[in-house]
C-alpha positions as CSV (number, residue, x, y, z in Angstrom):
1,X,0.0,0.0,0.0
2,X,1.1,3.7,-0.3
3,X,0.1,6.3,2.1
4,X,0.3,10.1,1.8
5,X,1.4,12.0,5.1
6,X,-0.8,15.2,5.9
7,X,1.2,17.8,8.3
8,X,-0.5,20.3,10.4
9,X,2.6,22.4,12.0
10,X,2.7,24.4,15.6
11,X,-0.9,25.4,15.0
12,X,-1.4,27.9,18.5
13,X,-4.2,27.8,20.8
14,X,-4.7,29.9,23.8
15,X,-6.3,27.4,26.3
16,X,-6.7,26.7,29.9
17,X,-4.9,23.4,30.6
18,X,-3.1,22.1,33.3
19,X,-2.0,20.8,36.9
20,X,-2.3,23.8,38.7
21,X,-5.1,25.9,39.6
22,X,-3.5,28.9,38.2
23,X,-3.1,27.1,34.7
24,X,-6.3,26.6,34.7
25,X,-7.3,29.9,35.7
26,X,-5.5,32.2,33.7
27,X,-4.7,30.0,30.2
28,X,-1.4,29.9,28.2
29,X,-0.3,29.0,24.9
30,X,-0.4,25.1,23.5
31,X,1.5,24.4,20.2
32,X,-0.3,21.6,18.5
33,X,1.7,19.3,15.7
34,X,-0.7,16.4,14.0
35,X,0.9,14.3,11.5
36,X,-2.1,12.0,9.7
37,X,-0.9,9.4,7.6
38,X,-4.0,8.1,4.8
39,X,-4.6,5.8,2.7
40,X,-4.9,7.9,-0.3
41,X,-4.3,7.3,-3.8
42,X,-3.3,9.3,-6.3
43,X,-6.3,8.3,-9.0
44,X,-8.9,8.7,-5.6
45,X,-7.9,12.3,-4.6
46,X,-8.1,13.4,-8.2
47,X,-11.3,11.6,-9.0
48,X,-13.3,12.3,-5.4
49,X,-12.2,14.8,-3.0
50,X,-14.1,13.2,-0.6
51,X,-12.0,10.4,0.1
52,X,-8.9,13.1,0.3
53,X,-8.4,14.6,3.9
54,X,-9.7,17.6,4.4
55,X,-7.2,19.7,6.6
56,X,-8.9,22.8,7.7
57,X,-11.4,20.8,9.3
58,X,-8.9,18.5,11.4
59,X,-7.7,21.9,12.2
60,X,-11.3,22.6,13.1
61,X,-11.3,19.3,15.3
62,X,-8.2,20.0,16.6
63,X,-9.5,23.7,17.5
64,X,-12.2,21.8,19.3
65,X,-10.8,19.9,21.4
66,X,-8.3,22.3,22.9
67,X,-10.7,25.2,23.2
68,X,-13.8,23.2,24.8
69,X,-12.5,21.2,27.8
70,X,-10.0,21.6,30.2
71,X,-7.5,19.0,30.9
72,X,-4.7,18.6,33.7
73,X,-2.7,17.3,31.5
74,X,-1.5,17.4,28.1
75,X,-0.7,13.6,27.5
76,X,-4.8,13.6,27.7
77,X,-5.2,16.3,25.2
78,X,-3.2,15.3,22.7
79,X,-4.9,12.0,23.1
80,X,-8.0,13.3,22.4
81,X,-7.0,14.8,19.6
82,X,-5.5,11.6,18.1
83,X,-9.1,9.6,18.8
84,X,-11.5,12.6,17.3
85,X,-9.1,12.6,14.2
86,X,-9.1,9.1,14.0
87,X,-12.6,8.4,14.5
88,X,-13.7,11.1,12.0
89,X,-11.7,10.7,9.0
90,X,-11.4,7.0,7.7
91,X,-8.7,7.2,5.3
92,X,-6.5,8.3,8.3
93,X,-4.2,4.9,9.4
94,X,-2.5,6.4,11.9
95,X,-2.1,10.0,13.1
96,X,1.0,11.5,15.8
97,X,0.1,14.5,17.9
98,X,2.7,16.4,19.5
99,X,1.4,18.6,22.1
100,X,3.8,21.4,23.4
101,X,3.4,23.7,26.7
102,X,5.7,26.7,26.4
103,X,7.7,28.1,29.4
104,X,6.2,25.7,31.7
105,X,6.2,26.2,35.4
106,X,8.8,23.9,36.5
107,X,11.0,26.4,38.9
108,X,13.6,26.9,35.6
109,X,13.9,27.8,32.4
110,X,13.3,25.7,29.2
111,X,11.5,26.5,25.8
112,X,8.8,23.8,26.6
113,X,7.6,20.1,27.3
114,X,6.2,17.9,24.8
115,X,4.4,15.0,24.7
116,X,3.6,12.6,21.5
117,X,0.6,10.1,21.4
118,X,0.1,8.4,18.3
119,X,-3.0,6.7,17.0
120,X,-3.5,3.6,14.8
121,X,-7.0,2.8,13.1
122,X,-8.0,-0.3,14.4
């Protein structure tokens, strides 16, 4: 088989997520990567754009997910993310989501933590 990877890069989102109360509280920036590998050949995304990906709405769902809940931690969002992408677009075989927390409170400085769930269709 031959797949076709889809990349949505460090798509921002200013959400409320996290451990602390404060996080919660007061919100912070999320960096969101999704990498969705399909099932997607050539003749099929010429002949019916249906059965392409369309990746302004798994930005959508993506935008979803991060905007409407709150989660303590960000190995849960990004798994969330994988399942709603997963479970909404079948030509998706697997899909990686890298979630990133910039400047996190950890008592030192770093550029960020990251977590990565990936996804397989089952």
């Amino acid at each position: 088989m031959n797949y076709t990877i889809i990349r949505i890069s460090n798509a921002r989102f200013y959400a409320h997520h996290g451990v602390l109360d404060e996080e919660r509280m007061s919100g912070g920036l999320f960096e969101i990567d999704a990498e969705m590998t399909c099932d997607v050949t050539e003749a099929e995304a010429e002949d019916n754009l249906k059965k392409t990906l369309d990746y302004e709405q798994a930005y959508k769902f993506i935008k979803e997910v991060v905007s409407a809940n709150k989660f303590y931690l960000i190995e849960a969002l990004a798994y969330r993310i994988a399942i709603k992408i997963i479970e909404n677009f079948s030509m998706v075989q697997k899909v990686v989501i890298r979630v990133r927390k910039p400047n996190p409170p950890l008592g030192g400085l770093t550029d960020f933590v990251e977590v990565e769930h990936s996804e397989y269709r089952r």
